[in-house]
Every structure is written in C-alpha cells, then in structure tokens.
N, C-alpha and C positions, 0 to 999 in steps of 0.2 A: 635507284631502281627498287620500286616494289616487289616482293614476291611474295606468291600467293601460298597459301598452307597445299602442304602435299595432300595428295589424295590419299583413303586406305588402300594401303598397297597387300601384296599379295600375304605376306607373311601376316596381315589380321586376317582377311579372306581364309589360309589355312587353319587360322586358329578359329574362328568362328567354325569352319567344317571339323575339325577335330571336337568341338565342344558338343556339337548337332550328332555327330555320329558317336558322342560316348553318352550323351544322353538318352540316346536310339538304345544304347547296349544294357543302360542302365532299365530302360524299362523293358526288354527283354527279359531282364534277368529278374524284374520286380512280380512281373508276372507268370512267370515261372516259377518263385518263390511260392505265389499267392496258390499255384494251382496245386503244387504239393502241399504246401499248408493244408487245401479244404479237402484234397483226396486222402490225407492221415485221417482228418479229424472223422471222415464220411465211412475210412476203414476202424478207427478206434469204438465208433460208435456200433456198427456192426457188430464187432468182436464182445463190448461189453451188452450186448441184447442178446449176445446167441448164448453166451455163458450164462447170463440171466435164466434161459429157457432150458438151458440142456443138463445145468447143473447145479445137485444139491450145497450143500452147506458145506460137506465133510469134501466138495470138488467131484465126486461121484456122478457118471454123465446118468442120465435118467433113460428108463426105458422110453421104445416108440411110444407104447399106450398109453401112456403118464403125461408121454409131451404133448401127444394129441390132445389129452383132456385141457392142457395148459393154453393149446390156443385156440381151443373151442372157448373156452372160459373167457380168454381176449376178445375173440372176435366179440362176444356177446356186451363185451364194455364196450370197445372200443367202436364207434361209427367213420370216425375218421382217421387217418394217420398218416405220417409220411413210411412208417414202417407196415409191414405183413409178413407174414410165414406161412411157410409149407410146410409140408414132414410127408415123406417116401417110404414104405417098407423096404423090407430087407430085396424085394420082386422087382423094384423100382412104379411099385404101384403106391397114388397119391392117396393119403389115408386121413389129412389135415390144409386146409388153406383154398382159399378161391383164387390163385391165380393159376390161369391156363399153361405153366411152364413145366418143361420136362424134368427129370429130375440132373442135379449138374453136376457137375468136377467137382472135388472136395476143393478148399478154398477159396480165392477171392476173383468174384469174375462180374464183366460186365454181360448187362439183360436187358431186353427188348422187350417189353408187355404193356398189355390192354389194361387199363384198370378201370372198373366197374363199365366197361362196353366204351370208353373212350377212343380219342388215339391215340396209338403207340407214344411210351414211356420209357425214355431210358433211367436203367438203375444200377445198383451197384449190392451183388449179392456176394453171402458168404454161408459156402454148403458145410455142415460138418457131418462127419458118421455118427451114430450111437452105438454103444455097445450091442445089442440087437440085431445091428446090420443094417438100419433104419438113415435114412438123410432130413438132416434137419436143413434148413433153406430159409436164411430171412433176408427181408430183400428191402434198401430203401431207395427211394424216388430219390433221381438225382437234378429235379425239377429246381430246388431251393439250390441247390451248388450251379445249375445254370442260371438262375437268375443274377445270383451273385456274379457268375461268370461275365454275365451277360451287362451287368456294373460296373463290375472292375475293371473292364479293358476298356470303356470309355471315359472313366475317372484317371486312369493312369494315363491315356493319351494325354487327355486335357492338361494335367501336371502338368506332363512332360512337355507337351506344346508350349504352355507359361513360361515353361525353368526354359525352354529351346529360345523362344524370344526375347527374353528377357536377358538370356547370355548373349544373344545375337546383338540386343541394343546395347550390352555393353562393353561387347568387344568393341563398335562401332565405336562408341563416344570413348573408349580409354584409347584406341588409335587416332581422332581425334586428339584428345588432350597429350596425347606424346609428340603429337605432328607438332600440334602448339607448342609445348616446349623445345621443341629441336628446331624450330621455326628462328628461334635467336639467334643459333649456334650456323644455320642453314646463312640467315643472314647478315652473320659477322666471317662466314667464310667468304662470301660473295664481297665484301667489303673488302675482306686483305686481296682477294683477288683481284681487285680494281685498283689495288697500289693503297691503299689506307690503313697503313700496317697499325695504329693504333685503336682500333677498334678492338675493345675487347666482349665477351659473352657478359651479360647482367647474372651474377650470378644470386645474388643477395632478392631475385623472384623466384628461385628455384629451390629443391628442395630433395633429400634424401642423394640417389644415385646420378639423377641429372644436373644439382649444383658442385658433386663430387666430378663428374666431366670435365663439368666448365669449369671450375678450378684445376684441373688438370689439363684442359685446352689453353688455359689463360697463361698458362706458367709454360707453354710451349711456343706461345706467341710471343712472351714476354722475351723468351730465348731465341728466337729469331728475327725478332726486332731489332734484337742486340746484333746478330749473328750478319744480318744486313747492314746496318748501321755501322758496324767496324768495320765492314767489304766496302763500304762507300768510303769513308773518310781512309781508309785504305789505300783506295783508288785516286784518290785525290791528294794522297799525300804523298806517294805514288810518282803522281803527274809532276808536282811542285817541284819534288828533290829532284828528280830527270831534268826538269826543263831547265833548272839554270847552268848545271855543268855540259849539258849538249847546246844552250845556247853558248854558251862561251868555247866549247870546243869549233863550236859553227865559226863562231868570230876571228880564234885564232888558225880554222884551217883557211881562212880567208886572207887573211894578211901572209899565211905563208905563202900562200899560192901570188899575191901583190909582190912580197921579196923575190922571191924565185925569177918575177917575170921581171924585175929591174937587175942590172947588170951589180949594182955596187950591193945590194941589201944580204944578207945573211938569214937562211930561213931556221937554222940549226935550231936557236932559242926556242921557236914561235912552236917546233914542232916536238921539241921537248913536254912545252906546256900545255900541247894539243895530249900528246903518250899519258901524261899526268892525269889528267879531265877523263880521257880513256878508261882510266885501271878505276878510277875512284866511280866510272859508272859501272866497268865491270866487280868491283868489290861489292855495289848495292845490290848486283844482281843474284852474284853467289850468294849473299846474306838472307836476300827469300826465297834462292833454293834453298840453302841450310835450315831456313825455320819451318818453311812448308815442309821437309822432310821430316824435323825432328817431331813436329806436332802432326803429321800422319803417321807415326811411330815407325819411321823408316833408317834403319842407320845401317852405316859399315862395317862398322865389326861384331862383332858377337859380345853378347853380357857375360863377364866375368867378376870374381871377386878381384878388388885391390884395395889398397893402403892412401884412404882416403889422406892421410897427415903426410907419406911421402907425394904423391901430388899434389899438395898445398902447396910445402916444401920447392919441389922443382921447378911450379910456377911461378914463386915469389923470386926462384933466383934468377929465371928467365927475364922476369919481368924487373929487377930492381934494376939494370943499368938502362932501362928505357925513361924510367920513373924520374931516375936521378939527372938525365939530360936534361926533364924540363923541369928543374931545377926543386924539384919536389923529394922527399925521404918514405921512404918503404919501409915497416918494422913485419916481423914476421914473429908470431908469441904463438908456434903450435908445439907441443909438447911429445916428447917421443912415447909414446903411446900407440895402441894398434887399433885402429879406426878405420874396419874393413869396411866396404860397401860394396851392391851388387851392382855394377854399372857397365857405361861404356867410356874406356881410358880417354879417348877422344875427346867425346864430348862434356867430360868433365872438366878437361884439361883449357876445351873451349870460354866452357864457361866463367873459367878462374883469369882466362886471360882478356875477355869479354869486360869483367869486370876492372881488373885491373889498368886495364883500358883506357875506361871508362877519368878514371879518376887521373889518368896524364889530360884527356880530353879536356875535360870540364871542372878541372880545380885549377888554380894559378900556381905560378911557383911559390915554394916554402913550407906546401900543402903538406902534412904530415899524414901518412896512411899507418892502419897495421891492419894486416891479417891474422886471426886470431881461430883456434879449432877445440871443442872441448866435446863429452859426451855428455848425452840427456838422455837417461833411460837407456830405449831402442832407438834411440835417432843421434847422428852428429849434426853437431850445429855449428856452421860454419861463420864468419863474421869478418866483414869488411869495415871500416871504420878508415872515417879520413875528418881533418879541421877545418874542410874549405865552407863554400857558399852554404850547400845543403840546396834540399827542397824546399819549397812552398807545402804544407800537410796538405792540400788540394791537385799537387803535383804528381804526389807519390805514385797515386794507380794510374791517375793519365801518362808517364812516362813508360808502364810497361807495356804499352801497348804498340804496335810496331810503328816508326816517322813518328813520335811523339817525344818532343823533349823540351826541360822545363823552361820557365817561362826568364828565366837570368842566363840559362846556359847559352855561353857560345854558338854559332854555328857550324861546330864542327862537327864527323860525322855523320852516320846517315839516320841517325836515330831510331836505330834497330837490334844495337848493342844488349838494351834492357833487354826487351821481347826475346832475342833467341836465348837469353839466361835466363829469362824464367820458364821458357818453351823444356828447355834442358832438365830445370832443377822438378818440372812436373812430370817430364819422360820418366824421369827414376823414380815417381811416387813420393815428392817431397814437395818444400811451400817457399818461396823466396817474398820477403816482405823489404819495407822502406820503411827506416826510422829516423829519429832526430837524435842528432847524437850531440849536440849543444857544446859547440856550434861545428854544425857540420852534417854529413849523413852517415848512415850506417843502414850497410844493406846485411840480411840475415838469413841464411837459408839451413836449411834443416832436414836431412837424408835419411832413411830409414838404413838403420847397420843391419850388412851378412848377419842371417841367422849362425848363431853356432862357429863363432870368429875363429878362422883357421887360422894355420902356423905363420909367422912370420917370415917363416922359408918358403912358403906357399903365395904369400902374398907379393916379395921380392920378384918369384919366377913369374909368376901372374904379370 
C-alpha cells in the first residue's frame, strides 16, 4: 500500500503565524526606533541653533537687542531654510522673525504655521528666555522628517513583507521536507502493522536528529521482533510438549475405561499411568507459572540477606542422594567462607536444584559433577561443572530459552529448567552463562554480594 506524504499540519500553520506575527512586532518596534531616532536628531539640532543664537563664548545668554540684530543679519543671508526665528520682548511683543506665531512655552513644542503665505506647516520649535525677559523661538520645518516618515513606513513594510514571505515559503517547504523524512518511519510502521515485522527505517538517507530516531526506532523493532518471535516458538513449543503426554494420557484413560468395562481386566495400572501423564502436565504448568512470575518480578517472600555458601551447601546435600540413584557422584568444593547475598531463599534454593537437576536429567550414569563457590570482587561466582555430554557452542543460548533443549539431550523434562535459572539468576541482578568444560559443561553464574556483609549470626537467623 502506498501512502501519500502528510499534508502541513497544524503545528507548521502555528509556526508560520507565530513567525508573521513577530515579524509584525519586529517592525513595529523598527519604526518606533526610527521615529525617536529622527525626533532626537530634529530636537538636537534645535538645541545646538538656539545656543548658537543666544549665546556668547564665555556661555553668557545675549541680550533681546543683540539677538534681534543676529537674526536680522540671517534673514538678510539667508533666502531659504528649513530653520527661522523669532525673538519676544520681555511684553510678549514680536520684536524679530516673519512668522505669524504667538509667543510660546519655554521648551520643546509642536507648531502649526504658514510659511511665506503657503499652507499650513507643521514644525517643531524650541522657546528659550533671555536674560532681559525676552523669548527667543526657533522653529524647524518638520516637512524633511515627514518625507522621511513618509519613506520609512513603506521601506519597512516592504522588508517586512519579503522576510514575512520568505519565512512563510519556508516554513512550508521545511514541513514538507520533515513530512519526507518521517514518510519512511510512517511507512515502515504501516508495514509492521500489516504483520512484516522485518521491515526496518533506511536510516543510512537520513541525517542528524531523524537518523538518531530511526536508530532508535530500529533497535525497538529489533526488540520486538525478538519479543514476538520467542512468544511464537513459545507457543508452539508450548503445543508440542502438551500434545504428547495428553495424547497418551487420552490413550491410557481409554483402555482404562476398555478394563473397567470387561469383567476379568484390571484398570489399577492403566490409571496409575494416566496420575503419572497428569502431574508431568501439571509440573509444565506450574514451571510457567513460576517463570512468568519470577521474570514479572513477582515473588513470595520478601528479599533478605543470607549465606549464599550455606545454601550451596544444603542444596548439594539435598540433592547428592538423588544424583547418586542415577548412578552419577556429586562433589561439593565451597569453602566456609561468608558469601552473603541480597535475595529470595526460595528462589535461590530453586535454582540450585533447577540445576542440579538438570545434570541427573541429561548426563548418563558415572557423570561426575561438583559444585564449586568462590568470591570475585563484589560478586560471588557460583559454578556447576559436570564430565558428561556438554553442549554443542551453538546450543548454549538456544537452551536458555524456555521448551528448548540441546540437540543430543534426552527427552526428558519439559525444557524449562534452564529458562527459569537464568529468569532467577537475573531477578537478583546477576548473569548465568554456558561453557565447555572439556569434556562436559559448566554452567556459571555470578551474584552481586550484600553490601557491607553482616554477621554470621545475622546471616544463620536470616
């Protein structure tokens, strides 16, 4: 099935209106900059003409009649200008300058006037006193700052309009080109969906944060491919082990029920070995309860410290007259030593006889084992060790996985022995491996020790 590239979705939509609206802000704020920029410069230039006019050398403000001579003398150069002046006596009567205004507020103020009979002019004047009593008044045309004004706001739209579009195309096309890259990842999920669990993202087109993804999608698929994969052969291995002990349970409630119904037969045997067929399906079933518990980290009793070396100890001597029935020798080489762990007695206790088990199962008589305990650092390291068959090195990891056993062993058991020992040895935070131990196997598991190893009397009571 094809699919087609997503459309821009909402979140570039927001982000195209968040770009349009700080660029909206941006030139608000540009011409607002521009407008006090030209209203300083229109006030600076003011300030340094009226000081020009009103005061000497030594800073000394000049009389009225001094300053009148000063812009009568102007007017007489000057034909044009974007500046003019006034001068007030002390009466508020005009004594210098051709413009029709009243006399004004000391300071800086905005004016309305006619220049040479035109139409109205706005400007920007600034009155000062003299000492005299007199107003000096010079006024410039604020004609050249509206032009400019009159510039500027269509120069800064236009910008702004450019930078607004141009961010606008490319929001578009970078949500585009993100559609495209997630376009892979869109259609290798649609692919596991349809059952094709091996599809995985191309990551080796991609680049920075989105081949970081897909490497990190690809290593989750790779994990549940596995995660599926074992639930199948699971399932099927599962079915296998069931179907022969209930067909044969089938078979022999069949003939009991044939004895029963003839007067001479004896059904006593038939349903001995029907009870037998019974426990060995109910045994498979408690073994994945017990491993589905231990690997959803559910147990019965509570973690405590104890004396990893005396439960070696008590399992080996459990376990040696089982060992020796089938005609095999037990050694036991753990050294009295204190080798606390943080655990559950139980399941320790499981695992030690899991293993031992293990080796009446599937070694022949003659079989020599020893269990063996020593420290490494913060971890004890446990060790099984026997002279029989061994592994195949291709067996090792496919045996721990539950209904899996090697490819010489018997069929006996339900092949679920390994799986819940190593289910066990990783509930406590430690690592169960498979070795060759020439000739023979050796299994090897490794416990992280109680911090800060309590008393010996602590450990007993425990």
């Amino acid at each position: 099935m094809k699919h087609r590239l997503a459309p821009v979705g909402r979140l570039a939509m927001q982000f195209g209106l968040a770009f349009a609206l700080s660029m909206a802000l941006v030139g608000v704020v540009v011409f607002a900059v521009a407008e006090l920029r030209i209203a300083s410069r229109i006030d600076a230039a003011l300030a340094y003409h009226s000081h020009k006019f009103v005061a000497d050398t030594d800073e000394v403000l000049r009389p009225t009649a001094l300053v009148a001579g000063r812009i009568a003398d102007w007017q007489r150069r000057k034909v044009m200008s974007e500046r003019t002046y006034l001068l007030f006596d002390a009466k508020g009567m005009r004594v210098a300058g051709r413009l029709g205004l009243p006399p004004l507020r000391e300071g800086y103020s905005d004016v309305l006037y006619k220049g040479g009979g035109r139409s109205w002019q706005k400007g920007r004047a600034l009155t000062r006193r003299l000492t005299d009593g007199g107003l000096f008044v010079v006024v410039q045309q604020s004609e050249a700052a509206e032009s400019l004004r009159s510039i500027l706001f269509p120069l800064i739209a236009a910008v702004l309009g450019c930078a607004l579009l141009a961010g606008l195309v490319a929001t578009f096309l970078f949500a585009r080109l993100t559609a495209r890259r997630l376009h892979a990842t869109q259609s290798t999920a649609a692919a596991i969906a349809a059952g094709d669990l091996s599809k995985r993202i191309a990551a080796d087109t991609l680049d920075g944060m989105f081949a970081a993804q897909a490497r990190t999608l690809n290593a989750m698929l790779d994990r549940m491919e596995l995660v599926v994969n074992t639930q199948r052969q699971f399932a099927s291995a599962l079915a296998h082990d069931l179907r022969t002990p209930l067909t044969r349970l089938k078979g022999m409630l069949a003939r009991a029920r044939s004895v029963s119904a003839s007067s001479g037969g004896d059904a006593g045997r038939t349903v001995e070995q029907a009870e037998r067929e019974c426990a060995a399906i109910i045994a498979i079933f408690e073994a994945l309860l017990r491993l589905s518990e231990i690997e959803a980290g559910r147990h019965a009793n509570a973690l405590q410290v104890h004396a990893l070396d005396e439960l070696v100890r008590d399992a080996v001597e459990t376990m040696e007259p089982v060992v020796a029935d089938a005609g095999s020798i037990l050694r036991c080489a753990v050294p009295d030593s204190e080798l606390p762990i943080f655990g559950d007695e139980a399941l320790i206790t499981q695992l030690l006889i899991n293993l031992l088990e293990n080796v009446v199962t599937h070694t022949p008589a003659g079989t020599r084992a020893t269990v063996s305990l020593a420290g490494d650092g913060d971890r004890a390291v446990l060790t099984i060790a026997d002279d029989g068959p061994g592994l195949a090195p291709g067996d090792r990891q496919r045996v721990l996985r539950p209904f899996e056993r090697g490819m010489a062993a018997r069929a006996n058991g339900s092949g679920l022995g390994l799986a819940i020992a190593r289910a066990i040895v990783e509930f406590h935070g430690g690592g169960l491996e498979l070795g060759e131990n020439s000739p023979g196997l050796v299994v090897t598991i490794r416990l992280p020790l109680a911090a800060g190893g309590p008393e010996r009397s602590l450990l007993r009571a425990a």
